[in-house]
TORDREN-723379 format. One record per residue: x, y, z of N, C-alpha, C in turn. Coordinates in pm, whole numbers, padded with zeros to 5 digits, always signed. Atoms other than C-alpha are relative to their C-alpha. Layout:
N
XYZXYZXYZ
...
end
This chain:
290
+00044-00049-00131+08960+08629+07040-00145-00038+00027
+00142+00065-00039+08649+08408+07034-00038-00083+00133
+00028+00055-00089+08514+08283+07319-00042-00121-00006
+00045+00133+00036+08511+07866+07341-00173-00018+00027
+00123+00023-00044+08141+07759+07318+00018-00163+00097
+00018+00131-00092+08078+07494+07611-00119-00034-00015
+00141+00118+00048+07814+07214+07497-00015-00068+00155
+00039+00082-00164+07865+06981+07790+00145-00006+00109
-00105+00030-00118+08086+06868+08088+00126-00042-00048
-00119+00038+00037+08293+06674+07840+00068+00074-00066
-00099-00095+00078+08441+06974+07678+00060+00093+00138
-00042-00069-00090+08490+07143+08001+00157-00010+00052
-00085+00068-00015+08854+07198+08048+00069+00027+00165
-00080-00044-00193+09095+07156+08380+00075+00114-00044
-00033-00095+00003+09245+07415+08510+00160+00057-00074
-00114+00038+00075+09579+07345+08353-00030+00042-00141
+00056+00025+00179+09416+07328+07983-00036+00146+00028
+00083-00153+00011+09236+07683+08044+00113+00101+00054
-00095-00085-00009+09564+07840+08150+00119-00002-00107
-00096+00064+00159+09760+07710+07821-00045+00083-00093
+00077-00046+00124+09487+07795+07600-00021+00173+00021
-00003-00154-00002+09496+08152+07772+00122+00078-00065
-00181-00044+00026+09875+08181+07764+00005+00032-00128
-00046+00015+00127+09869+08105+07413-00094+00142-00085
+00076-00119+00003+09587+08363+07331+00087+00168-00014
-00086-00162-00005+09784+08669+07495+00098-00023-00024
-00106+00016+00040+10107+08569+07418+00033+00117-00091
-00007-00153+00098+10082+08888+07138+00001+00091+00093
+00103-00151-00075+09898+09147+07405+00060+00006+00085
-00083-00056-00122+10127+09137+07680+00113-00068+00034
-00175+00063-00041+10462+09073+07842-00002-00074+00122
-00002+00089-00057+10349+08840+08097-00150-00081-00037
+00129+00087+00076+10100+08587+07902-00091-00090+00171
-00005+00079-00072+10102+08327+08151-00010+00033+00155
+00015-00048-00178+10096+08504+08508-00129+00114-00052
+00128-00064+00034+09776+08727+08349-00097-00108-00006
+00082+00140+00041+09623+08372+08237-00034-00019+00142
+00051+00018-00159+09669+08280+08624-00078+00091+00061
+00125-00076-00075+09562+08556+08797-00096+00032-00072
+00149+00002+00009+09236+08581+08592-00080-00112+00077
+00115+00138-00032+09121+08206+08639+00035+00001+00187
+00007-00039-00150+09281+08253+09043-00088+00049+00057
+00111-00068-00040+09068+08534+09058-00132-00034-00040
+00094+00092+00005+08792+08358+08951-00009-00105+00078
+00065+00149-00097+08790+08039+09139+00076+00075+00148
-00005-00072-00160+08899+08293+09445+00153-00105+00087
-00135+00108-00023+09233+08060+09473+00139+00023-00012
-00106-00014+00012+09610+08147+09498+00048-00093-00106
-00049+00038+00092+09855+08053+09234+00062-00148-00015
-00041+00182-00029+09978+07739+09418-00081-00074-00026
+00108+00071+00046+09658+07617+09414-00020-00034-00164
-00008+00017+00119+09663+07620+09031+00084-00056-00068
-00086+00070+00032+09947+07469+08999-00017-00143+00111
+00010+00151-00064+09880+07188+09271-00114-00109-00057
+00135+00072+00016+09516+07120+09119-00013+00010-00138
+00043-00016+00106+09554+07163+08782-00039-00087-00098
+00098+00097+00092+09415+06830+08653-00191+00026+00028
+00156-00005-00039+09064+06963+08817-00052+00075-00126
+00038-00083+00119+08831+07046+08535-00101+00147+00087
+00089-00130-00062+08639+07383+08566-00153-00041-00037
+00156+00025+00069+08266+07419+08563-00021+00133-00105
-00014-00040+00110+08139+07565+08311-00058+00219+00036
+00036-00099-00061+08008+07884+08526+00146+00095+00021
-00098-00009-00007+08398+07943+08593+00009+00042-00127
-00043-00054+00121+08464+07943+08203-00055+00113-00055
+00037-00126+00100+08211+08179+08073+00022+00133+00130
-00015-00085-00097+08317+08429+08391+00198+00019-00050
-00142-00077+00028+08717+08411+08307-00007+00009-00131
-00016-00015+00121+08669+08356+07934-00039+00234-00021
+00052-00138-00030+08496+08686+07986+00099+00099+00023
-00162-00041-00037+08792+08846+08160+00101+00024-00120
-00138+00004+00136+09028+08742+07906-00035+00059-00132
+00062-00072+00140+08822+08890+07629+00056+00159+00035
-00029-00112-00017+08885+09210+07811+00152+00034+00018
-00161-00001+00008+09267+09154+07855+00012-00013-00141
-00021+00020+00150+09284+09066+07471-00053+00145-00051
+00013-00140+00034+09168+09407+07444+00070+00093+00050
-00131-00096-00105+09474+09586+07645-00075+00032+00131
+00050-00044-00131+09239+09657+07933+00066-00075+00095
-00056-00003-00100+09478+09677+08216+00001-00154+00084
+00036+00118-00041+09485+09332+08410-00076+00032+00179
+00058-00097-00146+09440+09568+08760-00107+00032-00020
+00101-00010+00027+09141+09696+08577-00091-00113-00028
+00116+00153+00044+08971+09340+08447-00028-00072+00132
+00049+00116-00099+09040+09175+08788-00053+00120+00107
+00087-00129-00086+08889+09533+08979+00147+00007+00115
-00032-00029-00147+09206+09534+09269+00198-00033-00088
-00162+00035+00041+09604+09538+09263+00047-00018+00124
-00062+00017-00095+09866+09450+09519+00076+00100+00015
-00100-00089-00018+10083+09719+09664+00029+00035+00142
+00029+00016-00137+10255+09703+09986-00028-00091+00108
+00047+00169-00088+10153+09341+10051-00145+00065+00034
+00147-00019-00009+09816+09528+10043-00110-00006-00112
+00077+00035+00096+09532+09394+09829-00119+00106-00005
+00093-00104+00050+09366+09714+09680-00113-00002-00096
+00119-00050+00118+09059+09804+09504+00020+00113-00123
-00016-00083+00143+09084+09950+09142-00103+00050-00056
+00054-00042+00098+08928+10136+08884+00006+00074-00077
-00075-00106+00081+08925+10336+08617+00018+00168+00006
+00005-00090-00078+08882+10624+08799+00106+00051+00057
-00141-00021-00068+09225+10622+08932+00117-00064-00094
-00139+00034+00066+09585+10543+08854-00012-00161+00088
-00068+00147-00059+09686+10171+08919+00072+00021+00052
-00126+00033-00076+09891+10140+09194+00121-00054-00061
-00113+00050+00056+10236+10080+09062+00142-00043+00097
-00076-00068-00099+10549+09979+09224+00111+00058+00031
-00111-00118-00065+10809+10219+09207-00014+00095+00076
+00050-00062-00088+10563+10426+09400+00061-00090+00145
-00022+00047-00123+10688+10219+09688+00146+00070+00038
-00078-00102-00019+10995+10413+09685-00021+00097+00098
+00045-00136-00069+10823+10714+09825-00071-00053+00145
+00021+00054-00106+10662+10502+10100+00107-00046+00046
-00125+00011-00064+11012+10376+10173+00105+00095+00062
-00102-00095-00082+11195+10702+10236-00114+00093+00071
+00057-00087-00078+10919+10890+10405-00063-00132+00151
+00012+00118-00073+10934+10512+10638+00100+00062+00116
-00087-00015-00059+11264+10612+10705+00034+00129+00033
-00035-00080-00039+11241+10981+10787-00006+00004+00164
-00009-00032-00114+11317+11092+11155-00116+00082+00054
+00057-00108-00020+10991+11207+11200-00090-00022+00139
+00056+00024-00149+10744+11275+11565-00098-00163-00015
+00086+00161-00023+10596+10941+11710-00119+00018-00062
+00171-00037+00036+10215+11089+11644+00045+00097-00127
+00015-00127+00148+10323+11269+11255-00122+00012-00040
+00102-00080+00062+10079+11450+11103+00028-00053-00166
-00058+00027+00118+10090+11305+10737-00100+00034-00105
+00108-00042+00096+09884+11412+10423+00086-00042-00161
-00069+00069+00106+09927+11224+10072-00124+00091-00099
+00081-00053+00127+09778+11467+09788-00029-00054-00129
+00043+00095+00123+09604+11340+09475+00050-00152+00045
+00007+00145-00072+09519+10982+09691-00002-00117-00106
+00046+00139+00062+09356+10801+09410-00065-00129+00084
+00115+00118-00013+09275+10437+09510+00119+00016+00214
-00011-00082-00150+09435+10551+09900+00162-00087+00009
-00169+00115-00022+09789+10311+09837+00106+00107+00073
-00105-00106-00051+10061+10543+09969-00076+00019+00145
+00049-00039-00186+09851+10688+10310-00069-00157+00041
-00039+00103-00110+09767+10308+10378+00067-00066-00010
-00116+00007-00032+10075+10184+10304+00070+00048+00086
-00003-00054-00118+10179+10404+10572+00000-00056+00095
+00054+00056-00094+09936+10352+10768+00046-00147+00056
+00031+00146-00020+10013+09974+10769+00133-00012+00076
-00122+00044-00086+10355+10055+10917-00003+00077+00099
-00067-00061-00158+10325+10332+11136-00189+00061+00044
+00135-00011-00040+09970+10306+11299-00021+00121+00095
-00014-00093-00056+10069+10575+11504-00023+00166-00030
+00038-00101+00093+10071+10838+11255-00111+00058-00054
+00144-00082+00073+09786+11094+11179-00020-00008-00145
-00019+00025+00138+09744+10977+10799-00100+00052-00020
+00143+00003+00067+09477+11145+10563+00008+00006-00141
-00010-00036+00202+09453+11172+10179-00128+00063-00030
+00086-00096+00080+09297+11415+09949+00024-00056-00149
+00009+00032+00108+09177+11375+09597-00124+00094-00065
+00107-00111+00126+08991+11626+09334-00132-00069-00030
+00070+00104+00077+08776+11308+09206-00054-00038+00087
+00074+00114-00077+08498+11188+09429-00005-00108-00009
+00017+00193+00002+08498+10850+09305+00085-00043+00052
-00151+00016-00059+08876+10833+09388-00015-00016+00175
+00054+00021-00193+08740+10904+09769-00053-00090+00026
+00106+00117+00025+08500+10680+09734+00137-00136+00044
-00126+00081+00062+08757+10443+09619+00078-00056+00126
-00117-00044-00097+09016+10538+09867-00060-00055+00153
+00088+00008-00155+08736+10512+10199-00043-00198-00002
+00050+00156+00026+08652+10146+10082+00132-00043+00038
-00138+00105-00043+09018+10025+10080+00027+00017+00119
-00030+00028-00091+09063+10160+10368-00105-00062+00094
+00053+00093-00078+08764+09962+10521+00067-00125-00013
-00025+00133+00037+08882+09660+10336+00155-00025+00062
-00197-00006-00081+09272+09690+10504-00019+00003+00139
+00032-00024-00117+09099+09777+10805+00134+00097+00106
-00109-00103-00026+09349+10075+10836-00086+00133+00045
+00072-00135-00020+09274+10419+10982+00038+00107-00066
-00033-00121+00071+09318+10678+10749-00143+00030-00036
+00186-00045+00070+09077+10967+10668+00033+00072-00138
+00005-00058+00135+08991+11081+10308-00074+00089-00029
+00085-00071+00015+08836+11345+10168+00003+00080-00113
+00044-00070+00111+08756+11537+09858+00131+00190-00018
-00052-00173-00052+09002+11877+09817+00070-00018-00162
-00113-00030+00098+09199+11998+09499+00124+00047+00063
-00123-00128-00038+09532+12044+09574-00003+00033+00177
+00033-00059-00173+09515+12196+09944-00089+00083+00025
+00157-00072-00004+09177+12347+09850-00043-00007+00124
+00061+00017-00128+09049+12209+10143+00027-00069+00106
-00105+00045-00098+09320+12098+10357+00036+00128+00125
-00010-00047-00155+09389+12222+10748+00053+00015+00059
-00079+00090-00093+09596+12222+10990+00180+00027-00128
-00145-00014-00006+09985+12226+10971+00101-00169-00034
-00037+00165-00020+10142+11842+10879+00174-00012-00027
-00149+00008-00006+10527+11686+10947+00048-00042-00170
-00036+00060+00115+10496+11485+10587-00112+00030-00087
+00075-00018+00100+10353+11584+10287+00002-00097-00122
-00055+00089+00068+10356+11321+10009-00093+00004-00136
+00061-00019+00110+10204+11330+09649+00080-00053-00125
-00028+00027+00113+10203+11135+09329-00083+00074-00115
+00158-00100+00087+10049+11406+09121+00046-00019-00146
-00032+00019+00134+09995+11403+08732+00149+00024-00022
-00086-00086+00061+10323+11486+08562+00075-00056-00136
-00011+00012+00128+10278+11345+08183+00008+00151-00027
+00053-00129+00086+10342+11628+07928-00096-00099-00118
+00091+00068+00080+10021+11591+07715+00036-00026-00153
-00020+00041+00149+10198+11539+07361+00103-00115+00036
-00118+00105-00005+10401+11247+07521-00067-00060-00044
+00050+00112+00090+10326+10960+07318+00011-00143+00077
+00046+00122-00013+10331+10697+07537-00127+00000+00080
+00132-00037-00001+10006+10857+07618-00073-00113-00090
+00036+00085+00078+09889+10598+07390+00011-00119-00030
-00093+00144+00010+10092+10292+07485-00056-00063+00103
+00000+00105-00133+10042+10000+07712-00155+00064+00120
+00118-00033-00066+09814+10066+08014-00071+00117+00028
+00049-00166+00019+09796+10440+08010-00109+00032-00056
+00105-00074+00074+09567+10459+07766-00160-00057+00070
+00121-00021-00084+09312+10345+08001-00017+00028+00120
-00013-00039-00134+09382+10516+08299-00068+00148-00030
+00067-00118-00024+09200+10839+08382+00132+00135-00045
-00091-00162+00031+09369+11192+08214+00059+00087+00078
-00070-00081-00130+09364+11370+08466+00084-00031+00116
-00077+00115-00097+09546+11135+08674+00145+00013-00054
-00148+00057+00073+09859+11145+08412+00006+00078-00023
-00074-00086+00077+09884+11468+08260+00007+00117+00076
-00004-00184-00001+09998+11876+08348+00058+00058-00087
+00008-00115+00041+10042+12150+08190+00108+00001-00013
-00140-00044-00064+10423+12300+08176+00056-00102-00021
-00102+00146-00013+10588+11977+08053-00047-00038+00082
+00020+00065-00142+10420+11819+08345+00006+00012+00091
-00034-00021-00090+10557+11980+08571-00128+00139+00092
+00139-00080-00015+10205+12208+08642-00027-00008+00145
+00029+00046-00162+10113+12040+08948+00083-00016+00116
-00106+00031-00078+10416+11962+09065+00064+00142+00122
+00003-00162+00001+10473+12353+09046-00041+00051+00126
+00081-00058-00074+10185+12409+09257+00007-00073+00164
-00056+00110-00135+10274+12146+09520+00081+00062+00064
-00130-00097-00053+10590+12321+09577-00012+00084+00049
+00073-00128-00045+10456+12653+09602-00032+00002+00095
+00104-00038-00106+10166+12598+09844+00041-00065+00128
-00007+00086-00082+10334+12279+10048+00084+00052+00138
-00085-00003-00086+10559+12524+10286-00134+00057+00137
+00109-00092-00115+10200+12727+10441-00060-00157+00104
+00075+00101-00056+10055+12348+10551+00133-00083+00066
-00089+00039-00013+10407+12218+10681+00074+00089+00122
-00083-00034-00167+10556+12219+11065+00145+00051-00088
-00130-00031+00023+10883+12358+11070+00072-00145+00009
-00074+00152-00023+11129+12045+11004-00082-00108-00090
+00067+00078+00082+10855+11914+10798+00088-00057-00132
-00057+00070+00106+10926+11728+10464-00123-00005-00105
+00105-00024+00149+10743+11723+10093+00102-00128-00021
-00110+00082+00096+10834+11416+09883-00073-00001-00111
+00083-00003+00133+10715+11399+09508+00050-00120-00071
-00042+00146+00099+10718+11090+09259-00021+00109-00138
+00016-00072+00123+10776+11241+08935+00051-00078-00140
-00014+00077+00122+10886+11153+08542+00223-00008+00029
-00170+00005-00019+11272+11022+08528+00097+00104-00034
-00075-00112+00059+11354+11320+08338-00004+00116+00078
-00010-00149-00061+11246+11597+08572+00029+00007+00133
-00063-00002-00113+11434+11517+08839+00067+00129+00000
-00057-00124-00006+11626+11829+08804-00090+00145+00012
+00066-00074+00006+11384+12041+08751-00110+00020+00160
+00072-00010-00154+11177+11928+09081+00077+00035+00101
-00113-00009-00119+11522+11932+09272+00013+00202+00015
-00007-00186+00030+11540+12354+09128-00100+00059+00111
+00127-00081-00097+11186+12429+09236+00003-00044+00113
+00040+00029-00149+11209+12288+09577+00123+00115+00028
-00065-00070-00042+11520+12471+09636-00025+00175-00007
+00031-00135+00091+11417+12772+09449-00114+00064+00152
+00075+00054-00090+11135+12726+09704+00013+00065+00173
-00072-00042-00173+11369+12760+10056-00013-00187+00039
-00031+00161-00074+11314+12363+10107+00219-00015-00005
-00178+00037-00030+11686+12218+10189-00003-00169+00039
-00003+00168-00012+11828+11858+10256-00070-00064-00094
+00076+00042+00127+11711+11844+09869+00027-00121-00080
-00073+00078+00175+11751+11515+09664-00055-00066-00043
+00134+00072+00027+11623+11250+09510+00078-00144+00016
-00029+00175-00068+11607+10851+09537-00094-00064-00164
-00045+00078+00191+11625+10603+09194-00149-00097+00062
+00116+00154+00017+11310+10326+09136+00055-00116-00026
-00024+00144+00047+11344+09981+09119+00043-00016-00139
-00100+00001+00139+11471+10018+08751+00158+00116-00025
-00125-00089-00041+11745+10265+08898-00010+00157-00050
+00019-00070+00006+11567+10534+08780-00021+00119+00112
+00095-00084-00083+11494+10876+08944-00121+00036+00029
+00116+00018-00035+11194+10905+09056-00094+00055+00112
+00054-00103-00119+11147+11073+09387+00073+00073+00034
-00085-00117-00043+11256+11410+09490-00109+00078+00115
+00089-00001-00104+11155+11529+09827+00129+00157+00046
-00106-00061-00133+11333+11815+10081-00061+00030+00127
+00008-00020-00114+11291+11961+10419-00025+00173+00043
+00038-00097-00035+11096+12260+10547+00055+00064+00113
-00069-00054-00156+11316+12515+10787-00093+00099+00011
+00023-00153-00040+11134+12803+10748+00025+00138-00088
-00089-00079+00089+11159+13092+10546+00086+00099+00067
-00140-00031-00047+11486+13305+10603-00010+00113+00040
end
């Protein structure tokens, strides 16, 4: 995991040669060697993937090498590839990262897909709890510009975070600082939240990219289900009549989220599978209590 020393121009290699010699590198450290190799040196020379493949007899300068070699030192160390290159895609939207937040992932697109397709007012009222880096409320946003979108997050930096992407998307959503519905307002049609729900003796607490993602971001209390808990609970006082809650949760506690919503008074309870056919989101529908 040494970094090549560059003497002169004639060791400098094309871009072809410096995506080989990466490949071959991570080939141990991760399960896509070769599309990590690209998007580092991409993101470095600020160039799509075609480009790297159309130009790859061009040699690099040597300003290029010690900037991705760099990079790749930090991927050869499991650090996240969302984290080394600072931004992820989600949504066809090119986000800002950090470690401060959860990486956008995408089976979370799920939950932006059925709260796409709910029947809800032209102007909804929408609120996405524990925002993180703001993916979900401008995902949204990016389809239904119409919609009152805002996100909340415990973690100032996460706001932070969250207020930047949405300059950089040039989306309108507002963010703001609240635990939970600490400091939330107002009455909304969609409620939406990817909140912690590791239990903290799970062990892949320790696996793959997790282990550098922020704690509080991944774990509750209660088997996990802590926050989830409290979501449930509080989400019917901030919720029009006819409203809707949806939750992203662990594959296993689908049942358990489907209980407490019902348990609850929500109705029109179920859930919807992830791109690996898993469960994954469980949402229902606010009438009212009885």
């Amino acid at each position: 995991m040494t970094t090549p020393k560059i003497s002169s121009s004639t060791n400098l290699p094309t871009i072809e040669a410096w995506i080989t010699d990466a490949r071959e590198q991570l080939d141990e450290h991760t399960e896509s060697p070769r599309l990590d190799a690209e998007l580092i040196l991409g993101h470095v020379l600020d160039k799509d993937r075609t480009y790297l493949y159309t130009w790859g007899d061009r040699l690099l300068t040597v300003e290029h090498c010690l900037t991705a070699d760099t990079l790749l030192q930090r991927r050869l160390l499991g650090e996240p590839i969302a984290y080394v290159l600072g931004e992820r895609e989600f949504w066809s939207l090119m986000l800002d990262v950090a470690p401060s937040t959860l990486i956008p992932r995408p089976d979370t697109e799920t939950l932006v897909e059925w709260a796409l397709n709910l029947a809800l007012p032209h102007e909804a009222k929408v609120i996405d709890l524990g925002t993180g880096t703001g993916a979900i409320a401008l995902a949204l946003a990016s389809e239904k510009p119409t919609w009152v979108i805002s996100g909340v997050d415990f973690n100032p930096e996460a706001v932070a975070l969250a207020q930047r992407n949405a300059l950089k998307t040039q989306l309108t959503v507002t963010f703001k600082q609240s635990s939970w519905f600490s400091a939330v307002q107002g009455a909304y049609d969609l409620i939406v939240s990817n909140p912690p729900y590791i239990d903290p003796v799970d062990p892949h607490l320790s696996q793959g990219d997790v282990r550098f993602e922020p704690r509080t971001a991944l774990v509750a209390d209660d088997q996990g289900m802590a926050d989830i808990y409290t979501i449930v609970q509080q989400a019917p006082r901030f919720l029009n009549l006819q409203g809707w809650l949806l939750l992203e949760h662990g594959f296993e506690q689908a049942d358990a989220v489907c209980n407490a919503l019902r348990a609850r008074g929500f109705t029109e309870v179920e859930t919807q599978l992830d791109l690996a056919g898993q469960p994954r989101i469980s949402g229902g529908r606010w009438l009212g209590d009885d």
